[in-house]
C-alpha positions in Angstrom: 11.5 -25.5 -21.2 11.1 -22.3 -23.3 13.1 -19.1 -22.3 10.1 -17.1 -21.7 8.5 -20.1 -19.2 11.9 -20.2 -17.2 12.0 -16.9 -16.9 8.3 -16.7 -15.3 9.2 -20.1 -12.6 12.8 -17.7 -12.0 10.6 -14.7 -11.1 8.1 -16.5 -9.0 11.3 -17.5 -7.5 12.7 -14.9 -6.7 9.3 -13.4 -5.5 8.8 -16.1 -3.5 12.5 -16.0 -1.6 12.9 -12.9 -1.8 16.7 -13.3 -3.9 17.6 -16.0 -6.9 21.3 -16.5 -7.9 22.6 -17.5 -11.0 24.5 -20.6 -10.0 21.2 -22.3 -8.0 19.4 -21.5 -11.4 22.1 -23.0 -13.2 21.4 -26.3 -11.5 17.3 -26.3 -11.1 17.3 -25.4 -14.8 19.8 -27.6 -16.0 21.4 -24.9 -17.7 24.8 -22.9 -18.1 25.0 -19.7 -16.1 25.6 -17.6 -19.0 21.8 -18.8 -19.9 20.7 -17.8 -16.5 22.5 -14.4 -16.7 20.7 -13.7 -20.0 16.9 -14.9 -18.0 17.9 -12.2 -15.5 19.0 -9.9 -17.7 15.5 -9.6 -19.6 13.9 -9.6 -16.1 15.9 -6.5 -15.4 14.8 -4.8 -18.5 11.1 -5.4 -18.4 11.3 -4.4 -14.5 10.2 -7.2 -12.6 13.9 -7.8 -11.1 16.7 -5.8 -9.7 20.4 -7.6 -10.7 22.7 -7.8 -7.9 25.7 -9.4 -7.1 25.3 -13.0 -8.5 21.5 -13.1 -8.7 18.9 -11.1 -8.4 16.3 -9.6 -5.9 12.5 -8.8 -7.2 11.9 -4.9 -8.1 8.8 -4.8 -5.8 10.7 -5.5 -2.8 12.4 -2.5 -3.2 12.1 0.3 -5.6 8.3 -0.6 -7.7 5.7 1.5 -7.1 2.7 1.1 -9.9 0.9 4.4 -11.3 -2.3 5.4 -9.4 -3.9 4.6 -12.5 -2.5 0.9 -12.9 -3.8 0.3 -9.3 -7.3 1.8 -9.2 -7.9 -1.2 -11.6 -6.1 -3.9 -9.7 -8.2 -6.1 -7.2 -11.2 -3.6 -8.0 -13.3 -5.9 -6.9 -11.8 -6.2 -3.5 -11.2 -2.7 -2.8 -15.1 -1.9 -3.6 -16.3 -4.2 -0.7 -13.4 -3.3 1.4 -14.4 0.9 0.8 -17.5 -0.6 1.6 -17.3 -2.1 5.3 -14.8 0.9 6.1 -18.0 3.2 5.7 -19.2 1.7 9.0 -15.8 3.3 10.8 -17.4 6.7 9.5 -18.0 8.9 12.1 -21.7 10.3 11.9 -19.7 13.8 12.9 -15.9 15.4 13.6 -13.4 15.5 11.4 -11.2 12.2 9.6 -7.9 12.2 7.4 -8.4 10.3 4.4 -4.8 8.9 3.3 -3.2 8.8 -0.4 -4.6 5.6 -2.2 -6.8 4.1 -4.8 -8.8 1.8 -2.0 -9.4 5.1 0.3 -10.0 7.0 -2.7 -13.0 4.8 -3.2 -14.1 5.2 0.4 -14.4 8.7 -0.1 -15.9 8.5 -3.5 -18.3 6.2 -1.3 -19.5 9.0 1.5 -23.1 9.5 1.5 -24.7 12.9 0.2 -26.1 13.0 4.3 -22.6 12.7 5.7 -21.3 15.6 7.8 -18.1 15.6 8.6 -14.3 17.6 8.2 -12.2 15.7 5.9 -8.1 16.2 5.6 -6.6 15.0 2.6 -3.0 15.7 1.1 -4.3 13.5 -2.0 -5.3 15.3 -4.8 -7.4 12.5 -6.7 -9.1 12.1 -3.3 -9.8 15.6 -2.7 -11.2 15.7 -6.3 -13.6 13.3 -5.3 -14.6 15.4 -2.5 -14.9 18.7 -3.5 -18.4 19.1 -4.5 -19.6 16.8 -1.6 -22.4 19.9 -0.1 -22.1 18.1 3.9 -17.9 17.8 3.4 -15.7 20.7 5.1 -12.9 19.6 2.9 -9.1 20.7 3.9 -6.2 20.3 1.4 -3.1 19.6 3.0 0.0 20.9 0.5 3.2 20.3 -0.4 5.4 18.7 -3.0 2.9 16.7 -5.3 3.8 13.4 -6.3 3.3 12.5 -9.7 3.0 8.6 -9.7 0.6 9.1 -6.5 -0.7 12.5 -6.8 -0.2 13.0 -3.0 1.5 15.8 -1.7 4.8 15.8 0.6 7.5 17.1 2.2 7.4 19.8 5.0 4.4 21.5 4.3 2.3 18.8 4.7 4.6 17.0 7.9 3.5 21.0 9.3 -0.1 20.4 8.6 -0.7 17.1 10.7 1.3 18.1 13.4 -1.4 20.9 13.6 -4.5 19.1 13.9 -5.8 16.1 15.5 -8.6 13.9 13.8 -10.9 10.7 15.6 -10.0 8.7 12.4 -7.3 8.1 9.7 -8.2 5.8 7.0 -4.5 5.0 5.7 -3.1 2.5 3.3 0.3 0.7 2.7 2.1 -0.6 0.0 2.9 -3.9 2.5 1.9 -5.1 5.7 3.1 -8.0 7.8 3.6 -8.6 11.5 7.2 -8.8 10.6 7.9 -5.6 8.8 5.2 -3.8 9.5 3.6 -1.3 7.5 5.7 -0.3 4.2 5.8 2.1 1.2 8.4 2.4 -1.6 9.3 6.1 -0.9 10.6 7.8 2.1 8.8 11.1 1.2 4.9 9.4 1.4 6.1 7.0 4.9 7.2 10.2 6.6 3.8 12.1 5.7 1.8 8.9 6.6 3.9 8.7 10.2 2.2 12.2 10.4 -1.1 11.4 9.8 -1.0 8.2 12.0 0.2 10.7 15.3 -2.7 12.8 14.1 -5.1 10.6 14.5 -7.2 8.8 17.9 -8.0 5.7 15.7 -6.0 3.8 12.9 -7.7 2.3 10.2 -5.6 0.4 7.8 -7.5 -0.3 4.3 -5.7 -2.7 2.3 -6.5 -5.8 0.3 -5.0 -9.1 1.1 -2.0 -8.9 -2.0 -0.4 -6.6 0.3 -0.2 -8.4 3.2 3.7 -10.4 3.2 5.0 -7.6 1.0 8.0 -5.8 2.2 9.1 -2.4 0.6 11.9 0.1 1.5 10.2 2.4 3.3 8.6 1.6 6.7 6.2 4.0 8.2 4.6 2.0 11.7 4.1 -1.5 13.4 1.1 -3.2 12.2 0.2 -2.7 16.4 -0.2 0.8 15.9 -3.1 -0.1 13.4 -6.7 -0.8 15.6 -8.4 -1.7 12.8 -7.3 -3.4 9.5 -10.3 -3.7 6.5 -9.1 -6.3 3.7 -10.5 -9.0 1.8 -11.3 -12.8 1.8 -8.2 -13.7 0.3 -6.5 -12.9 3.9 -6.4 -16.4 5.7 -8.2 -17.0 8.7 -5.2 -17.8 10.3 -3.4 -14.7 9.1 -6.2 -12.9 10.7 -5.7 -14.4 14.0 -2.3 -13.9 14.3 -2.9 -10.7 13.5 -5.7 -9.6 16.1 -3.4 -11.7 18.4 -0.8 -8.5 18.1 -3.8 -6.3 19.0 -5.2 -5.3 15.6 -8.7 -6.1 15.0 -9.0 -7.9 11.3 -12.0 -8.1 9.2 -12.5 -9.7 6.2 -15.1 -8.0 3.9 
């Protein structure tokens, strides 16, 4: 086996568990640790794995967090029909917070020219998408602006939704599981999405079926304190029940 195929099956490995160390390697590979050091090593500097004491864990678990721009082209597909069945959890009046998010972003980008309706935002690319919208009273929450998410944080916005309550929230996450919940890779963006979830009468968790088993440092609710979650096909049928079982209605668009 070539050093760049052993170094793929090592990171579905350690995608997979969750850790890899060197000395397991060493044996499943049939070769020396000093060879399995050097695997990790490259891993490590192309950012698809995090060294740690003798192994390594996988960068996403943790610390990755792709550019808005990377995403809006991942699963496009997916996120289209899922923006798509979230337009039915549009109310035809009242007001909705719109969460930080390249599938939400598309929901909005989605609202019909005939929609009335108040819309809070602390996203910036989502608010651009709203702006000229004539039936949209559009409210900008503020705050520190992230770059690689162009939302804004921090106190100001915490402030804002603890001022207002909305019927809806359309929210998205980096992760979700029964397990872990719902999970983001910075502390900053769970805190404001806590917020936004007390600010809200309904929960409506967008989020294509990649993220659901993914775990990331930053954990911002239960998947219970979701009522509904929109993803895709690629969510089993029996990931769906056992979800709805914990009181979360699932649908697959």
């Amino acid at each position: 086996m070539y050093a760049p195929e052993r170094q793929q099956e090592i990171l579905r490995l350690a995608r997979d568990g969750g850790r890899v160390d060197v000395v397991s390697l060493a044996e499943q590979f049939q070769v020396t640790a000093e060879t399995i050091r050097r695997d990790l090593k490259a891993l490590d500097r192309a950012g698809l794995v995090r060294r740690v004491h003798g192994g390594a864990i996988p960068a996403g678990r943790f610390d990755f967090e792709p550019d808005l721009a990377e995403r809006e082209t991942t699963a496009a597909d997916e996120k289209d029909r899922i923006a798509k069945a979230a337009l039915a959890e549009v109310p035809e009046d009242g007001a909705v917070i719109v969460d930080a998010g390249s599938t939400v972003a598309r929901l909005a980008g989605s609202f019909p020219v005939e929609l009335s309706l108040t819309v809070v935002t602390h996203s910036l690319s989502t608010a651009a998408r709203l702006v000229d919208h004539p039936g949209i009273q559009l409210h900008l929450v503020g705050g520190r602006v992230r770059h690689r998410t162009r939302a804004a944080v921090d106190a100001w916005a915490l402030r804002a939704y603890g001022e207002i309550r909305a019927d809806v929230l359309f929210v998205a996450a980096n992760g979700f599981s029964l397990e872990h919940g719902l999970t983001t890779p910075d502390l900053a963006e769970a805190a404001v999405k806590r917020a936004a979830m007390a600010a809200a009468r309904r929960v409506v968790l967008l989020a294509d079926s990649s993220k659901h088993g993914q775990e990331h440092f930053a954990r911002f609710g239960d998947l219970g304190d979701v009522d509904l979650l929109i993803t895709d096909s690629g969510l089993s049928p029996e990931d769906a029940l056992a979800i709805e079982r914990g009181g979360t209605e699932v649908v697959r668009a």
